[in-house]
LUMBABA-819562 format. One record per residue (C-alpha): residue in one letter; x negated, y negated, z. Coordinates in steps of 0.1 Angstrom, whole numbers, plus 5000, padded with zeros to 4 digits. Layout:
N
pt type = A | X = X | Y = Y | Z = Z
...
! end
This chain:
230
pt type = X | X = 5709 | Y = 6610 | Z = 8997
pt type = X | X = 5693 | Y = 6637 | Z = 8982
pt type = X | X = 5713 | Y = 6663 | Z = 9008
pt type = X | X = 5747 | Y = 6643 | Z = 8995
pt type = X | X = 5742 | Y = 6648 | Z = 8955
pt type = X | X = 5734 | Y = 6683 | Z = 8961
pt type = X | X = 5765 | Y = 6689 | Z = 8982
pt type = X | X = 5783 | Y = 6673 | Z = 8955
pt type = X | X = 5771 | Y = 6694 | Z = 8926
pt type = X | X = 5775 | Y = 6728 | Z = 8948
pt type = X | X = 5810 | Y = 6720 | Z = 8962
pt type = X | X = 5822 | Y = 6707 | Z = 8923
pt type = X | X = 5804 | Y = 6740 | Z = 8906
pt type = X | X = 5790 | Y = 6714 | Z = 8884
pt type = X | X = 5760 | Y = 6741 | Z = 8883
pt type = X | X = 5787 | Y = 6753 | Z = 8855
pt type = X | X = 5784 | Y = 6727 | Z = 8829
pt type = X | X = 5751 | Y = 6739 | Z = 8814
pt type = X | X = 5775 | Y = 6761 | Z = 8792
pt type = X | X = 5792 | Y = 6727 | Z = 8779
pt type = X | X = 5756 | Y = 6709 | Z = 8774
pt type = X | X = 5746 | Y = 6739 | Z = 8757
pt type = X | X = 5777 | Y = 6738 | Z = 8734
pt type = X | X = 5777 | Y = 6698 | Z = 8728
pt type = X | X = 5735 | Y = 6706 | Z = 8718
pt type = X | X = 5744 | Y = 6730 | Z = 8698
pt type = X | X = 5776 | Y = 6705 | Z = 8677
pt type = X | X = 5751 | Y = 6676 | Z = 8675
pt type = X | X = 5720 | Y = 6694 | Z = 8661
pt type = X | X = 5749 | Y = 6711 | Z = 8634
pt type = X | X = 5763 | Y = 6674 | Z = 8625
pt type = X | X = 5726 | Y = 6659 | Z = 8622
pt type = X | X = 5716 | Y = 6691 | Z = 8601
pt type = X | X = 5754 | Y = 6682 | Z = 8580
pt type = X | X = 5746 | Y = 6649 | Z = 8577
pt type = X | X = 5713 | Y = 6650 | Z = 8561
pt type = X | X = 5722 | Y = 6679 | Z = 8540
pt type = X | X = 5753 | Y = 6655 | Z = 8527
pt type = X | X = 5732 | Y = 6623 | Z = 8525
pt type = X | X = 5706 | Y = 6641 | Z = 8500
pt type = X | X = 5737 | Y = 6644 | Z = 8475
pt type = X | X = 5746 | Y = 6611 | Z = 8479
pt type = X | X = 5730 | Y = 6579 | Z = 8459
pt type = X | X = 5723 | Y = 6555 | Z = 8481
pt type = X | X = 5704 | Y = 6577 | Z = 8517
pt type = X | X = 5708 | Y = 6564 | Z = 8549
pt type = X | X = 5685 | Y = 6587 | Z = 8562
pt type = X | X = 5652 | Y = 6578 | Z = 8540
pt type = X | X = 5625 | Y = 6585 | Z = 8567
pt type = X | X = 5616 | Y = 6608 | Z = 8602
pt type = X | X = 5627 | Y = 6578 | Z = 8619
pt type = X | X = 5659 | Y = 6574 | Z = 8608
pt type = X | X = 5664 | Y = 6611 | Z = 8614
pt type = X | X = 5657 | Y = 6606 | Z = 8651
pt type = X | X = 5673 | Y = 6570 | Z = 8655
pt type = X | X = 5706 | Y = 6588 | Z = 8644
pt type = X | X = 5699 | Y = 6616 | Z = 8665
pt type = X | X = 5695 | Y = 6599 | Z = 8694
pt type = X | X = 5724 | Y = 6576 | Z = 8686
pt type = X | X = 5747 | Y = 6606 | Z = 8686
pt type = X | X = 5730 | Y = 6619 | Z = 8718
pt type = X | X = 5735 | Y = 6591 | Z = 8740
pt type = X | X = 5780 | Y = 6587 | Z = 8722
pt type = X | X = 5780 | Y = 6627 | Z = 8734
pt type = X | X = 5769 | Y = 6615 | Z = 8769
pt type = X | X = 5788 | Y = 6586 | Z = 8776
pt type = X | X = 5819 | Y = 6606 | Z = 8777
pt type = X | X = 5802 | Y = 6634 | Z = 8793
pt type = X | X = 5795 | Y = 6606 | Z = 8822
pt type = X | X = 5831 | Y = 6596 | Z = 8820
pt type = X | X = 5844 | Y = 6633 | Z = 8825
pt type = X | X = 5818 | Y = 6631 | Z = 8859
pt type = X | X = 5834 | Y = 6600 | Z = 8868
pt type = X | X = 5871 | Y = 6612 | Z = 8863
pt type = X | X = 5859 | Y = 6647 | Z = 8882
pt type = X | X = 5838 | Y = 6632 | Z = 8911
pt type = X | X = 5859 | Y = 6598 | Z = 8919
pt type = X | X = 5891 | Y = 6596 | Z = 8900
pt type = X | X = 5906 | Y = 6627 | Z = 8908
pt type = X | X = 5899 | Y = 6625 | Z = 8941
pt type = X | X = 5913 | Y = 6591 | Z = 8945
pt type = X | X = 5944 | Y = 6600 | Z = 8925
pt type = X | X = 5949 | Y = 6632 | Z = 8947
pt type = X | X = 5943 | Y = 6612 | Z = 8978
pt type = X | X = 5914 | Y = 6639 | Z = 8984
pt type = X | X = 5891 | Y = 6615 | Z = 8991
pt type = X | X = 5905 | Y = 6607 | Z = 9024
pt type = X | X = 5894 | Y = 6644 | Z = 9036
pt type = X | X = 5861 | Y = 6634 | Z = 9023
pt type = X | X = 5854 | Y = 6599 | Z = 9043
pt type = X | X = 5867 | Y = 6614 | Z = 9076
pt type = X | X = 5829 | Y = 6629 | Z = 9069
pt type = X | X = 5804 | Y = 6616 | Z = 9099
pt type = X | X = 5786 | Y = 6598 | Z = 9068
pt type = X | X = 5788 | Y = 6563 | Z = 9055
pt type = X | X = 5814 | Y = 6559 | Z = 9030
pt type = X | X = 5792 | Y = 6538 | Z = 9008
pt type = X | X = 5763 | Y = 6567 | Z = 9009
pt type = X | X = 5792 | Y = 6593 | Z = 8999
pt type = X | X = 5806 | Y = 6573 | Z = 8966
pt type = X | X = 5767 | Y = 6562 | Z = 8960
pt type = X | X = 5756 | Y = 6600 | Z = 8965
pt type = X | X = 5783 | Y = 6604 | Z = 8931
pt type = X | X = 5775 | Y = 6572 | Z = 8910
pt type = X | X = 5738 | Y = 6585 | Z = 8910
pt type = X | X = 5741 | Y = 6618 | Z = 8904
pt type = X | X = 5761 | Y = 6607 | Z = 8876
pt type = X | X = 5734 | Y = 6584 | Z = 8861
pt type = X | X = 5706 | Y = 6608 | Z = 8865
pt type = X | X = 5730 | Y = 6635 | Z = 8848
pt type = X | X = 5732 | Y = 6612 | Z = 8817
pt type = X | X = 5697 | Y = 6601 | Z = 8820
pt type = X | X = 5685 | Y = 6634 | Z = 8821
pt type = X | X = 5705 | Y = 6652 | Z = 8800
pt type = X | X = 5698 | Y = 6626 | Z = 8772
pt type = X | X = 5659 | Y = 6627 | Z = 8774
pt type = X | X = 5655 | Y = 6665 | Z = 8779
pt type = X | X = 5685 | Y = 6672 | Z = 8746
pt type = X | X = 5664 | Y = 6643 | Z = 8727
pt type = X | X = 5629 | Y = 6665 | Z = 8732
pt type = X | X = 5641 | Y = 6700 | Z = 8721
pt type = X | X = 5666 | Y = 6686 | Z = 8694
pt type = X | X = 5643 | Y = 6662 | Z = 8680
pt type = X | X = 5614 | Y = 6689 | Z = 8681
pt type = X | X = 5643 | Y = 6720 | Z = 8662
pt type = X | X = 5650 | Y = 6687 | Z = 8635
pt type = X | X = 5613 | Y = 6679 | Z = 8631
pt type = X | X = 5602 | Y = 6721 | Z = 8626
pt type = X | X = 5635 | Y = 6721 | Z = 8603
pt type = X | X = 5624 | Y = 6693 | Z = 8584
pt type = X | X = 5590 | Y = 6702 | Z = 8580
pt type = X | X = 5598 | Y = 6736 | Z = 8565
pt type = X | X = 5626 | Y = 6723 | Z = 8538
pt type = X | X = 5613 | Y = 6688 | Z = 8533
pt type = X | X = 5645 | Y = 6671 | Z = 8531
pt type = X | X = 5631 | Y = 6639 | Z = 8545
pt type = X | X = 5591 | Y = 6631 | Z = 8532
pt type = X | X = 5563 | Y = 6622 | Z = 8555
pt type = X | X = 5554 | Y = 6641 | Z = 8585
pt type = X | X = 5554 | Y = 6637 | Z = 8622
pt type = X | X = 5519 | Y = 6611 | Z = 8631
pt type = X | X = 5509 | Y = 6608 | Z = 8669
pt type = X | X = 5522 | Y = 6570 | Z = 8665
pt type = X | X = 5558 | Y = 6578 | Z = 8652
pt type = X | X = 5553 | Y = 6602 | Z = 8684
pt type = X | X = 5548 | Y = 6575 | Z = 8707
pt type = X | X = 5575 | Y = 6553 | Z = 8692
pt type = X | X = 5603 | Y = 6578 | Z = 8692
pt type = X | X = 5598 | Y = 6587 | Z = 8730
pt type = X | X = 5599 | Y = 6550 | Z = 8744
pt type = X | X = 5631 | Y = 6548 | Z = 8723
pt type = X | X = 5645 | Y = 6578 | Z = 8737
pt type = X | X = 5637 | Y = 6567 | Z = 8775
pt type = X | X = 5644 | Y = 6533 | Z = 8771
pt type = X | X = 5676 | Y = 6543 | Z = 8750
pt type = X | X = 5687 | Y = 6571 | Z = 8779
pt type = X | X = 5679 | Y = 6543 | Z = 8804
pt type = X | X = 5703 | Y = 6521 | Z = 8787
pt type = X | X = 5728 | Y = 6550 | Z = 8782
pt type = X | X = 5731 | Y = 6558 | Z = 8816
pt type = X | X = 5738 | Y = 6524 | Z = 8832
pt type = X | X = 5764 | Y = 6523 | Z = 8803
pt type = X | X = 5783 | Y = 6553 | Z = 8810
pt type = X | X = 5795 | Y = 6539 | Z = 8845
pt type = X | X = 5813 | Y = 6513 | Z = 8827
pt type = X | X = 5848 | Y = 6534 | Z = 8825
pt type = X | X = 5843 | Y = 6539 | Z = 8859
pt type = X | X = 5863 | Y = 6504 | Z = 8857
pt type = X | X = 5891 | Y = 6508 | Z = 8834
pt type = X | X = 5899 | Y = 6546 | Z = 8855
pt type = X | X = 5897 | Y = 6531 | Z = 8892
pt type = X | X = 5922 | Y = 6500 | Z = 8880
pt type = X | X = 5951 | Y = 6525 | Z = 8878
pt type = X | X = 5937 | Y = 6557 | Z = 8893
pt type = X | X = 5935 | Y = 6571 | Z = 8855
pt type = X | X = 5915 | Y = 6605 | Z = 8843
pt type = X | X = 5932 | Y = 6597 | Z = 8806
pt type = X | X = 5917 | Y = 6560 | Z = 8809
pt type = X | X = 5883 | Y = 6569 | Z = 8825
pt type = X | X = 5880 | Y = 6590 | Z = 8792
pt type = X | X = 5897 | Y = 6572 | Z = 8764
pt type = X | X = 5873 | Y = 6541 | Z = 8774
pt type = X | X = 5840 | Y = 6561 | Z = 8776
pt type = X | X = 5850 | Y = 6569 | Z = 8733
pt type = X | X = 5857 | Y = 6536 | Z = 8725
pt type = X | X = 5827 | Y = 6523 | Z = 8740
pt type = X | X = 5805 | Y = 6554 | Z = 8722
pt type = X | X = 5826 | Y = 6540 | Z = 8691
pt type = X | X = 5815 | Y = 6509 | Z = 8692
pt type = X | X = 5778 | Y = 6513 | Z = 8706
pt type = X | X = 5775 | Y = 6539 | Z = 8678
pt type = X | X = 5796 | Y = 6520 | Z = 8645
pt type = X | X = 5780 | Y = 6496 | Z = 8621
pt type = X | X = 5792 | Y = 6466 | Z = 8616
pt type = X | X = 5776 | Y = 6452 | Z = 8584
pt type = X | X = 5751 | Y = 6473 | Z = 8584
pt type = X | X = 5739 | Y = 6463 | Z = 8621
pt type = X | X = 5745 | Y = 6490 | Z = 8654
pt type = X | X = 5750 | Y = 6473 | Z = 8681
pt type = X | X = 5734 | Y = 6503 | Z = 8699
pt type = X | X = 5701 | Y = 6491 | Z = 8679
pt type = X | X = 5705 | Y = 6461 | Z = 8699
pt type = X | X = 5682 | Y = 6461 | Z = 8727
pt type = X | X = 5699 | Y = 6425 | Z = 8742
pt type = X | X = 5733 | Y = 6446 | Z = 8735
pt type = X | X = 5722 | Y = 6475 | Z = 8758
pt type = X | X = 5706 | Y = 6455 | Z = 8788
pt type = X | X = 5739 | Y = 6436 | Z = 8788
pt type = X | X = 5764 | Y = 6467 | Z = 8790
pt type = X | X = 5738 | Y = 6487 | Z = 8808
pt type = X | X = 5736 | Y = 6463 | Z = 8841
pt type = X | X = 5773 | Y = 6455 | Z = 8834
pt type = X | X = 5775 | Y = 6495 | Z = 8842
pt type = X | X = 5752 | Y = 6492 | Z = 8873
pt type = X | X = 5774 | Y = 6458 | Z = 8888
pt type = X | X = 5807 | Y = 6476 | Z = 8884
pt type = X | X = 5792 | Y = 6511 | Z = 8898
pt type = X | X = 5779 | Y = 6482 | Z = 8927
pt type = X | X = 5813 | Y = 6465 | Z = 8931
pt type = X | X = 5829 | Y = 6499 | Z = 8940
pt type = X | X = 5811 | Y = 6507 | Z = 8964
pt type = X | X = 5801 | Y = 6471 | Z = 8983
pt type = X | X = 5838 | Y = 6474 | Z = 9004
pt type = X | X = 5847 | Y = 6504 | Z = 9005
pt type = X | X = 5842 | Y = 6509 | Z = 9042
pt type = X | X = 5873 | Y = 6486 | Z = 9047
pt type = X | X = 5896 | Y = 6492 | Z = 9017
pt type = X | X = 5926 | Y = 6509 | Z = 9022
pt type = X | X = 5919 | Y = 6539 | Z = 9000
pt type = X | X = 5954 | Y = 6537 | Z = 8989
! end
């Protein structure tokens, strides 16, 4: 399996994106930065403490990813299906379901990764940049430590089985433009309030869309040694 995600990343260039991670870093830590300078001018703060800092960080970590999954999916499965490319590809000695798996993993350790390792060096540049302008008051404690990195694996956990959910909506028509579109609308609504609760907050939320993520990534693949690829 190992052999098959690494064939897949050489023979896709994906080896390329780390320019596009670097630049989606680099727009999240300026928004965050933004936002809290904005939210000191306003009246009522929604960021009041470190851990709101780092709850909306992650927040907007895990929206970026999702469509970055969803961009994977459209690359790795759509396209291929859509350009009848695929067919080339399961003439392969291998099993057809260890070729598609080989994909759907790679993409859920991309977003799981990606998510965790952007979550440690943002949240370490917002913590240095809050400490030395004090825009938020307290400081970072060993506990708060603790908490924010089970949120930010449990959270990039949840993330990841998520982002296979537009998997769905693009393999119903063949669809790059609906792989995509669905992957914002479901950041959208993971990441909006809705009288004053995020349903990304909720942990009953996330299990639910995260192993709805997993079954649909598990219905793809359990016949697709006798669909007709067409």
């Amino acid at each position: 399996m190992l052999k098959l995600i690494s064939l897949e990343i050489r023979k896709n260039k994906l080896k390329g994106m780390s320019k596009a991670i670097i630049i989606a870093n680099l727009a999240v830590l300026a928004m965050m930065v933004f936002m809290l300078l904005i939210d000191r001018n306003e009246p009522s703060h929604a960021f009041t403490t470190l851990e709101n800092m780092f709850d909306g960080l992650f927040m907007l970590l895990r929206a970026v990813y999702i469509v970055f999954a969803a961009v994977l999916i459209s690359k790795l499965v759509i396209e291929e299906y859509k350009n009848n490319t695929v067919t080339v590809l399961f003439m392969y000695p291998i099993s057809r379901k260890k070729l598609l798996a080989a994909k759907l993993i790679f993409i859920f350790l991309f977003t799981l990764m990606n998510i965790i390792v952007s979550g440690l060096v943002l949240g370490a540049i917002m913590n240095g940049i809050n400490h030395y302008t004090g825009i938020l008051p307290g400081e970072m404690s060993w506990t708060l430590l603790w908490s924010e990195l089970v949120k930010l694996g449990t959270g990039s956990l949840y993330a990841a089985g998520i982002a296979l959910i537009p998997l769905y909506f693009g393999m119903l028509k063949k669809s790059v433009p609906a792989t995509i579109i669905s992957a914002v609308l479901l950041s959208s609504v993971i990441s909006g309030d809705f009288n004053q609760y995020r349903l990304g907050d909720m942990a009953a939320v996330c299990i639910g869309l995260s192993l709805i993520g997993i079954a649909i990534s598990y219905l793809s693949i359990r016949n697709v040694e006798t669909d007709d690829i067409a």
